[in-house]
C-alpha positions in Angstrom: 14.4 -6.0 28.7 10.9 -7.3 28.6 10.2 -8.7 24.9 9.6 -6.8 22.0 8.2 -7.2 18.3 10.2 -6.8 14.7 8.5 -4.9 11.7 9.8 -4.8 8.2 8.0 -2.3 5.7 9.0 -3.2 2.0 7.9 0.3 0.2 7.9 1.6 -2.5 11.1 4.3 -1.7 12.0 2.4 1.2 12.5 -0.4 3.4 11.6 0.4 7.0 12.3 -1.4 9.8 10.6 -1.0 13.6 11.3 -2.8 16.5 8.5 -2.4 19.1 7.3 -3.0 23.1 4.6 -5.1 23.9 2.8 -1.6 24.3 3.2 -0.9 20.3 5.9 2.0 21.5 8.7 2.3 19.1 12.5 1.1 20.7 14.5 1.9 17.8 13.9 2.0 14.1 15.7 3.0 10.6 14.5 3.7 7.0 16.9 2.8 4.0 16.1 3.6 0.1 16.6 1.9 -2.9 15.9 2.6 -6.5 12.6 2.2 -8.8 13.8 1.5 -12.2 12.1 2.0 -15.6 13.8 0.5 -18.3 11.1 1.4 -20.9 7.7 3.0 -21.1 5.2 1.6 -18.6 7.7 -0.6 -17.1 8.6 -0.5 -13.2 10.6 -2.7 -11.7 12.7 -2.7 -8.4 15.8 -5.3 -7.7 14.6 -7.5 -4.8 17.8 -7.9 -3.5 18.5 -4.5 -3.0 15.0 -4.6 -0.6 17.5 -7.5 0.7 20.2 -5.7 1.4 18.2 -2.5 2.6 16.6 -5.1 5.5 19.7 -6.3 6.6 20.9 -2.5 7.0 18.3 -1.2 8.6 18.2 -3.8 11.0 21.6 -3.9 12.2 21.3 -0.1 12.2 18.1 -0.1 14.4 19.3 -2.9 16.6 22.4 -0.6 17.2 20.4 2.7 17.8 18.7 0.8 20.5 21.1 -1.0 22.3 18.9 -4.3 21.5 20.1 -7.6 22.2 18.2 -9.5 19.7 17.4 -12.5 21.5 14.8 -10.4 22.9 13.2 -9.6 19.7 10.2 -12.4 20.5 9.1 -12.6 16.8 9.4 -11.0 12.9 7.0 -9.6 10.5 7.2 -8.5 7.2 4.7 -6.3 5.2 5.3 -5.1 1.7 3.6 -3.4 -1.6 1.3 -5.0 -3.6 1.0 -6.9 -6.8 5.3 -7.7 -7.1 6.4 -10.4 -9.7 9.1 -11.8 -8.4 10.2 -15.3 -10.0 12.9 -17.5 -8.2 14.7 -20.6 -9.0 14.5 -23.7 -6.7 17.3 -22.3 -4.8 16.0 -19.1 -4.3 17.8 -17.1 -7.0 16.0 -13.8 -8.7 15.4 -14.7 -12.1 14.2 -11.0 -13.4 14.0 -8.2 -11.4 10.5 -7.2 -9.4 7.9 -5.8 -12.0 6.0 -4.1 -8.9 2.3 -2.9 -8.1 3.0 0.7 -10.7 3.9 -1.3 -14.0 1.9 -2.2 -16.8 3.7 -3.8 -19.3 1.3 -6.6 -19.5 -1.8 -4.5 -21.2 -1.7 -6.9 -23.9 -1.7 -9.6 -21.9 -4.7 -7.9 -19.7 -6.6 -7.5 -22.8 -6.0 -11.1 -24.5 -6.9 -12.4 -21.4 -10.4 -10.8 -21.1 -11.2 -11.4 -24.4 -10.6 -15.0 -23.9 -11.7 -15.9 -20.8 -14.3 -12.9 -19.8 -14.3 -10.5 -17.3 -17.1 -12.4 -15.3 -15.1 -15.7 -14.9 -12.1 -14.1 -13.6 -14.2 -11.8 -10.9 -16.3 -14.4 -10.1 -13.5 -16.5 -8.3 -10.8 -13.4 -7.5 -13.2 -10.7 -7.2 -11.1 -8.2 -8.8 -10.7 -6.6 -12.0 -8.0 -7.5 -14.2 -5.8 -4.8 -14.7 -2.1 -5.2 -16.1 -0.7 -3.6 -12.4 -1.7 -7.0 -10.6 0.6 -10.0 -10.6 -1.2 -12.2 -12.9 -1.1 -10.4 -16.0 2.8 -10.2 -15.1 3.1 -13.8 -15.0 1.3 -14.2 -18.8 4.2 -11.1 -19.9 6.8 -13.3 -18.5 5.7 -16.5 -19.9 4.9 -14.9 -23.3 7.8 -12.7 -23.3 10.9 -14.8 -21.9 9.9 -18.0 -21.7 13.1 -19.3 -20.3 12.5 -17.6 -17.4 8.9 -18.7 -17.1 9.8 -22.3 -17.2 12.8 -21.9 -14.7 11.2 -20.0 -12.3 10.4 -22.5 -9.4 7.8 -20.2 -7.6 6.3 -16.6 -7.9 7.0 -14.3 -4.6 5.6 -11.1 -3.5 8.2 -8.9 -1.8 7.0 -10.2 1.4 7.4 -13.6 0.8 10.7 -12.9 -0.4 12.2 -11.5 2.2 10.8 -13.8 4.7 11.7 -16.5 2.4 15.5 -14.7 2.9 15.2 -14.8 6.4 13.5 -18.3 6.5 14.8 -20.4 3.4 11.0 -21.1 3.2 8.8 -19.8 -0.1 5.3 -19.1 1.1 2.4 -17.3 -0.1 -0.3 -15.6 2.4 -3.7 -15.1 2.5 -3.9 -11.4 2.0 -1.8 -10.5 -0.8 -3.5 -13.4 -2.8 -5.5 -10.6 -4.7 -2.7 -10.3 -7.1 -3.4 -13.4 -8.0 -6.9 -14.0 -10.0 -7.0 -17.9 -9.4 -6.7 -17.0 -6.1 -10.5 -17.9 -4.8 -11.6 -15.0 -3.0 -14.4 -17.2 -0.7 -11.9 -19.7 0.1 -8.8 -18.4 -0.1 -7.3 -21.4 -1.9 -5.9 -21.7 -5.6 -8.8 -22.3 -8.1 -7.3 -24.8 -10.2 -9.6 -24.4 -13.0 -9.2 -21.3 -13.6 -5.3 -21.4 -13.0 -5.5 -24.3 -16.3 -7.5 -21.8 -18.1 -5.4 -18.9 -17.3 -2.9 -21.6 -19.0 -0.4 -20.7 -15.6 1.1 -23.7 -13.8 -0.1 -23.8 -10.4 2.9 -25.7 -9.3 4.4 -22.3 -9.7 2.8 -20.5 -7.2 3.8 -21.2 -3.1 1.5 -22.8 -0.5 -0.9 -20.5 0.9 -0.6 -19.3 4.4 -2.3 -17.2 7.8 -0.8 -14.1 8.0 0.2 -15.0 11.4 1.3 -18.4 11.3 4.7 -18.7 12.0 6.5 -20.6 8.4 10.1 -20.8 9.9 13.2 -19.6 11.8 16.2 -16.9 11.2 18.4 -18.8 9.4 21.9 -18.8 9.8 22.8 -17.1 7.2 20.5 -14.5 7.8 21.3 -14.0 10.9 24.6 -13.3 10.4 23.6 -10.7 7.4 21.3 -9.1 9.9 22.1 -9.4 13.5 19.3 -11.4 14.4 19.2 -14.4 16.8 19.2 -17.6 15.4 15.9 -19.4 15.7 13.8 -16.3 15.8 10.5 -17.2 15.0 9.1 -15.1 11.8 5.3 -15.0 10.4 4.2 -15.3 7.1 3.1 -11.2 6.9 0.9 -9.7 4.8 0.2 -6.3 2.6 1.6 -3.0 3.2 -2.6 -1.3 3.2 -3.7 -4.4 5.4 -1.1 -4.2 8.1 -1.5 -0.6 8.3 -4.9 -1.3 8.6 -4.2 -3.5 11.3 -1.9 -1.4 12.8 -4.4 1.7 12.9 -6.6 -0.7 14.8 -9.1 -1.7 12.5 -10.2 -5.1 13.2 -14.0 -4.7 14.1 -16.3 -5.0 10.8 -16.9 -1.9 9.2 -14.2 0.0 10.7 -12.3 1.9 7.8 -8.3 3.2 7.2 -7.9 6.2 5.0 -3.9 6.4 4.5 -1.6 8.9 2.2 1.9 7.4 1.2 2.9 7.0 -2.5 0.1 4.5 -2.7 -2.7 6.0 -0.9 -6.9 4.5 -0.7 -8.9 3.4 2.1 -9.6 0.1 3.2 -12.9 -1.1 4.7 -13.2 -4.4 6.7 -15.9 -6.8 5.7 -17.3 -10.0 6.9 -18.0 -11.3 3.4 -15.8 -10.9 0.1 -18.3 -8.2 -1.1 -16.6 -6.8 -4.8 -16.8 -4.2 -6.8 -15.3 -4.0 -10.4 -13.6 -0.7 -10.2 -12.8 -1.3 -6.4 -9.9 -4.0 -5.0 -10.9 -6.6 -2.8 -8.4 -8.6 -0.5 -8.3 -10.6 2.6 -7.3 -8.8 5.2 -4.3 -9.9 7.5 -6.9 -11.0 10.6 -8.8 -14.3 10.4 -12.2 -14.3 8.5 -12.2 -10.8 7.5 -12.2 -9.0 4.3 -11.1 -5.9 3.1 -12.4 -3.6 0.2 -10.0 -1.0 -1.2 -9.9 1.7 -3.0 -5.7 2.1 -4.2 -4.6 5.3 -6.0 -1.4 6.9 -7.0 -1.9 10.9 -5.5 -0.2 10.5 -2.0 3.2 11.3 -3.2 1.9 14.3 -5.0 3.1 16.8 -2.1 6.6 15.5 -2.1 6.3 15.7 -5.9 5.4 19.5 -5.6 8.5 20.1 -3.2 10.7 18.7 -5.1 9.7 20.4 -8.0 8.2 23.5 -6.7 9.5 24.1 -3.2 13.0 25.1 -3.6 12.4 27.8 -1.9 10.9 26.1 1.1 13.9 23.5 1.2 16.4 26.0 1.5 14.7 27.9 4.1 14.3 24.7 6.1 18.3 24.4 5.7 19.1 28.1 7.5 15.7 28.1 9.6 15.1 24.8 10.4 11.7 25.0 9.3 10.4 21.7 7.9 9.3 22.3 4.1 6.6 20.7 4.1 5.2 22.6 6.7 6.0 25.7 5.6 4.3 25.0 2.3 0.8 23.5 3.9 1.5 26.7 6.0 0.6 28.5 2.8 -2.1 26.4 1.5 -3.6 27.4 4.9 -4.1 30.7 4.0 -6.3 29.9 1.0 -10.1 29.7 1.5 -11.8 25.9 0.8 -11.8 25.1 -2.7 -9.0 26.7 -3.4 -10.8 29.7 -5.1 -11.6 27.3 -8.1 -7.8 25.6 -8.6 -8.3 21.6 -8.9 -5.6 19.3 -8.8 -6.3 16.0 -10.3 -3.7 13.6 -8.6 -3.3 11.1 -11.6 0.5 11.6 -11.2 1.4 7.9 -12.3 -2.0 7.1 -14.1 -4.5 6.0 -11.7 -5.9 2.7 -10.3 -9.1 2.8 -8.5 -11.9 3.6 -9.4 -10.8 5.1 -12.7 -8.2 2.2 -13.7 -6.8 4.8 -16.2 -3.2 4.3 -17.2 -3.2 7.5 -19.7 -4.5 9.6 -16.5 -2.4 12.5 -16.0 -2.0 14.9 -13.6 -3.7 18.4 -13.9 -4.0 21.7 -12.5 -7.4 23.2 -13.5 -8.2 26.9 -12.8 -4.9 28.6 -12.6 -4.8 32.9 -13.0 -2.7 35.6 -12.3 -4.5 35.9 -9.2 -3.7 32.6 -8.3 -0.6 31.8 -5.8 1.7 28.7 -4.6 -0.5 28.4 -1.8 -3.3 27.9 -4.1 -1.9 25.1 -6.2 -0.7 23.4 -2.3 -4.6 23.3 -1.2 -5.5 22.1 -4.2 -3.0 19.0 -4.0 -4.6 18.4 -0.7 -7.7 18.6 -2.0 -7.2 16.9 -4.7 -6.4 13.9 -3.2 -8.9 13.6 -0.9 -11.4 14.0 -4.0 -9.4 11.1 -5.0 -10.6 9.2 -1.6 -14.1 10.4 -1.7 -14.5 9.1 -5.6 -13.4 5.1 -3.8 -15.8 5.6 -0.9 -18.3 6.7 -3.1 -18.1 3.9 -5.5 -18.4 1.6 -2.6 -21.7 2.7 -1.7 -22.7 1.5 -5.0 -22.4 -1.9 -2.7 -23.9 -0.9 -0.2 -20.9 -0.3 1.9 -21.0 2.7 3.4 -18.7 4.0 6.0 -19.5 6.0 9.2 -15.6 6.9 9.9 -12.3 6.6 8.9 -9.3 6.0 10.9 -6.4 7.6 9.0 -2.3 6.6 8.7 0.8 7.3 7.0 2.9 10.2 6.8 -0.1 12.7 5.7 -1.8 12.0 8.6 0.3 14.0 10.7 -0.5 17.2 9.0 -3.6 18.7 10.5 -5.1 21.2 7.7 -4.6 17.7 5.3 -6.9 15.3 7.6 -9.5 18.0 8.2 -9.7 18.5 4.9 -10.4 14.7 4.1 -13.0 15.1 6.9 -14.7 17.8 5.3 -14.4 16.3 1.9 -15.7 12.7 2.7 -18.1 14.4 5.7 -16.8 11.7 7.7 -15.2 11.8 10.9 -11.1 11.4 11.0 -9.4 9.8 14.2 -5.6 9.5 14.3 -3.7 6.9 16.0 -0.8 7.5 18.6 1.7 5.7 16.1 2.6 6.9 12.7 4.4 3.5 11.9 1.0 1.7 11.4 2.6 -0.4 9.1 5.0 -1.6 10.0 2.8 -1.7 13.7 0.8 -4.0 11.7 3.5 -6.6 11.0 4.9 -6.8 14.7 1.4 -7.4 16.1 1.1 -10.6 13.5 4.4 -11.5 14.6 2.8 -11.2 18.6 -0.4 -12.8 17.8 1.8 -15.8 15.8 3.9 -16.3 18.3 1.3 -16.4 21.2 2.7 -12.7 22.8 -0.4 -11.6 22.6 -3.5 -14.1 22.9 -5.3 -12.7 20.0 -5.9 -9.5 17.7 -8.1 -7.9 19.9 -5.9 -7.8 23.0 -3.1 -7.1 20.8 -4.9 -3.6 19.8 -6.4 -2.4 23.0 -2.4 -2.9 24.4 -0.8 -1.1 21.4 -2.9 1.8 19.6 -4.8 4.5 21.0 -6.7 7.4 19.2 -4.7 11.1 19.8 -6.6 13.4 17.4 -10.4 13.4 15.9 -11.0 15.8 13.2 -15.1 16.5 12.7 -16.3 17.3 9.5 -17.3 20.8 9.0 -20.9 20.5 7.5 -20.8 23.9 6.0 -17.7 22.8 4.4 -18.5 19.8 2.7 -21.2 21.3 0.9 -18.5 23.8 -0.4 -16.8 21.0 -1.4 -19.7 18.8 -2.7 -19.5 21.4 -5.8 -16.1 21.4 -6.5 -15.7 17.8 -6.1 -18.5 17.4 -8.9 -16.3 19.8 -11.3 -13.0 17.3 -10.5 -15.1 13.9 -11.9 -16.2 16.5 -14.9 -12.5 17.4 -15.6 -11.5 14.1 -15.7 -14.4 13.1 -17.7 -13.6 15.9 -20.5 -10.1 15.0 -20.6 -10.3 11.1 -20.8 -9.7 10.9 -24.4 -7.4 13.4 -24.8 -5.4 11.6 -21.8 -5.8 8.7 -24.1 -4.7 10.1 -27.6 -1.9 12.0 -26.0 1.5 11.6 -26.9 2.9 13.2 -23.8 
């Protein structure tokens, strides 16, 4: 068999792992779970080696299911969510479990922070706000909170790092998920020391930066032998969940755009200068030289919230009809007219993160009546999140970065009514790529690039990803939706402070 490409996904659910041609066609692939844990009230944490032992599952498991000798896998990458804590011991050992990109324990420390150093230092050098879901703040809990494990860690990982670090024995940190970290200069993409003393975090701390694509070691032994790799396979240093997707939809060329709904949904648009905005995220992305400006909310899991909750009747259909549930249920919103009749869903399901960067947000159904059905409340879930996009790609025209098109992934991509409805929300055109595994896409092609199979990003896209679908705005529709989506900000608006003073 001609040689073929490794991707590992570190979710937030799930670890997925894809092992791909040279032609970005998927061999064989396998998804295993693990737990989110909250031990207390805004804190969420995951046990990193559980993501370990989820890898090493799911890719003995996909290396089975496709007959794959794994000396043909040519090279490994590894993506995974944003904004992990992860602190290890010189040997490696976990230290505390992974406070990852949904908790917010470290308000305080957020707040103490600004107040001392000032908001315009800290964006000045990491271009980012500085909210208590990034990795910095998470550091100062740590150090201020358990000290003993501040001044054993060794190094801070991101679940990226970490697992490559398990396949590798090497601790690295790469270039695109240095936005969790503020002293991590945005222009440069090196540690700002200065602002490392004054953040009073020891830089020593925090791993050597790399490409995304540069090869930083070998399957080791060891993890070969927990995985079923070859010995000696070359793996890359990886890079972000959004950015590899981003890659892995194909967008490399400046101004280019991914819109993708998971459990962390947004858009992110590629730059050619680290151009900020305060209630936006800005990141490098995983190609050489190019930026990306993000826009990271919490709604994309709010569908498989509402079946779980709401569509038991759908699931046990899909058990004695074979009907999928989720179809079924967009099936229903279908039938409603655009804007729902009125019924807005604000998708604040987990607070929200950009632009709003609202912990207290909850989620709301406005507009409910007698009249009103399931189908109604579905369409508005759809809607509401691609309100949620519209409000980032709004805010980054307050940059003067506007966006012609959007080129959307992840699992809501597939449904139809749900991408023309972003079209006709945004007024943006929608294309869909052949591959639904953009992510985890994305990681194999910096493994390709990395290890020369492909000579550089742009051959590697015109080889792997091609456009199937294109979903034109309806004109007519969007002006529908201009109003309604001017009643969601005013909902939100009205409610801010009683989201606030709310004990729920």
């Amino acid at each position: 068999m001609s040689k073929l490409l490794l991707g590992i996904d570190i979710g937030t659910s799930a670890c997925k792992v894809a092992i791909f041609d040279l032609k970005g066609r998927v061999v064989a692939q396998d998804t295993k779970p693990y737990k989110v844990y909250y031990p207390a009230p805004d804190y969420v944490e995951q046990d990193a080696m559980e993501w370990w032992e989820a890898v090493c599952s799911a890719t003995k498991e996909a290396l089975s299911k496709g007959n794959i000798n794994a000396e043909d896998i040519a090279g490994i990458g590894v993506d995974g969510q944003s904004w992990a804590c992860i602190p290890v011991d010189k040997q490696g050992n976990l230290l505390h479990n992974a406070m990852i990109w949904m908790d917010r324990r470290a308000t305080e420390q957020s707040q103490k922070t600004l107040a001392k150093i000032g908001f315009d230092r800290i964006f000045e050098v990491s271009g980012n706000s500085f909210d208590a879901t990034y990795t910095t703040p998470k550091i100062l809990w740590l150090k201020e909170n358990k000290p003993d494990i501040y001044k054993e860690t060794y190094k801070f990982l991101q679940c990226n790092s970490y697992i490559a670090f398990k396949l590798t024995g090497e601790m690295t940190q790469e270039v695109s998920q240095g936005y969790g970290l503020h002293m991590f200069d945005m222009k440069t993409g090196k540690y700002d020391e200065n602002l490392c003393n004054e953040l009073e975090i020891d830089i020593d701390k925090l791993p050597d930066i790399f490409p995304c694509h540069q090869v930083i070691g070998e399957v080791s032994e060891d993890a070969a032998k927990a995985t079923g790799l070859m010995v000696g396979t070359p793996v890359v240093a990886g890079g972000l969940d959004a950015a590899c997707g981003t890659l892995g939809s194909g967008v490399i060329e400046f101004g280019q755009t991914q819109e993708q709904g998971g459990q962390a949904g947004g858009m992110s648009i590629c730059l050619e200068e680290p151009l900020g905005h305060p209630k936006l995220i800005l990141g490098y992305h995983v190609i050489p030289d190019a930026w990306l400006l993000q826009g990271g909310t919490v709604g994309g899991g709010s569908l498989k919230w509402f079946r779980q909750e709401l569509g038991a009747y759908e699931v046990e259909m899909e058990k004695s009809t074979g009907v999928n549930a989720f179809d079924a249920l967009v099936n229903e919103a279908s039938k409603v007219e655009k804007g729902s009749e009125g019924v807005i869903f604000l998708p604040y399901m987990a607070g929200e993160r950009s632009p709003i960067w609202d912990k207290n947000a909850k989620g709301v159904f406005f507009g409910l009546g007698y009249d009103k059905t399931k189908g109604h409340m579905v369409r508005s879930v759809l809607e509401g999140t691609a309100y949620s996009l519209q409000h980032n790609l709004k805010t980054a025209e307050e940059v003067d970065v506007k966006v012609d098109e959007l080129i959307a992934m992840g699992g809501a991509a597939n449904s139809k009514l749900w991408t023309q409805i972003k079209a006709d929300v945004t007024g943006k055109v929608i294309k869909v790529p052949t591959s639904d595994t953009a992510t985890t896409l994305g990681a194999a092609i910096l493994a390709g690039v990395g290890t020369g199979v492909y000579k550089d990003f742009k051959e590697a896209v015109e080889k792997t990803i091609k456009i199937t679908r294109v979903h034109e705005p309806n004109m007519k529709a969007h002006e529908v939706y201009k109003k309604y989506y001017n009643t969601y900000l005013k909902i939100y608006e009205n409610l801010k402070e009683t989201f606030k003073n709310s004990e729920v």
